[in-house]
C-alpha positions, 0 to 999 in steps of 0.5 A, a space after each residue: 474510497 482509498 484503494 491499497 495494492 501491495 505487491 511482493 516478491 516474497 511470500 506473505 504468510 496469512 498472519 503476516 497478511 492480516 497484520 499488514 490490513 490490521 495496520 494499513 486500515 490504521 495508517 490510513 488515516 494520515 490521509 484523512 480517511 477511514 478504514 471503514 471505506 478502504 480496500 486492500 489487495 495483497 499479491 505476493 511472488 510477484 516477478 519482481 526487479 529493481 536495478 536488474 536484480 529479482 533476488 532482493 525483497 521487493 515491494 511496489 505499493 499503489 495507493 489510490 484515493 478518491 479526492 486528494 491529500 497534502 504532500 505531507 500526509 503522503 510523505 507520513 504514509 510512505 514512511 509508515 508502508 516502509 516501515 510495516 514492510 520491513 517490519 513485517 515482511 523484512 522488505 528493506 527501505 530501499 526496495 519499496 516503492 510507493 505511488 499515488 493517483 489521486 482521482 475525482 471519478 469512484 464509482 460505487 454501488 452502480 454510481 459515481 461520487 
């Protein structure tokens, strides 16, 4: 039940968009999950500011995921977001900011896992 919202202050072009789910629904399975289960969120022009500055390519990352995974599969995934964001969106290393909440209570369908 992985949750994924993405925040730019850019812009994202609609191919840019689906290039960025086609690789996140892949990426996340260095977490063990599935791409069948994953919902993504993508808000560009957000208003953006890293060490007082907006000019810059920004990225804030949440990565949210029922039940939990090892530091090292986050660590792979944080490099993968990385490096999709400047990639695709030319969003430099050191303006991405990822984070991670791990939760035992999903609810879905009207109940809770």
């Amino acid at each position: 039940m992985p949750f994924i919202h993405t925040r730019v202050n850019r812009p994202i072009p609609q191919e840019a968009e689906k290039e960025m789910a086609k690789q996140l629904g892949q990426a996340i399975s260095l977490l063990g999950k599935s791409e069948n289960w994953l919902m993504l969120q993508f808000e560009d022009n957000c208003r953006l500011y890293f060490k007082g500055d907006s000019r810059k390519p920004l990225a804030f990352v949440n990565v949210k995921l029922y039940g939990s995974a090892s530091r090292d599969a986050y660590e792979k995934l944080t490099g993968k977001i990385t490096q999709l964001l400047g990639d695709v969106l030319s969003i430099p290393a050191d303006g991405v900011y990822v984070e991670y909440e791990e939760t035992d209570h999903w609810g879905w369908q009207g109940s809770n896992f």
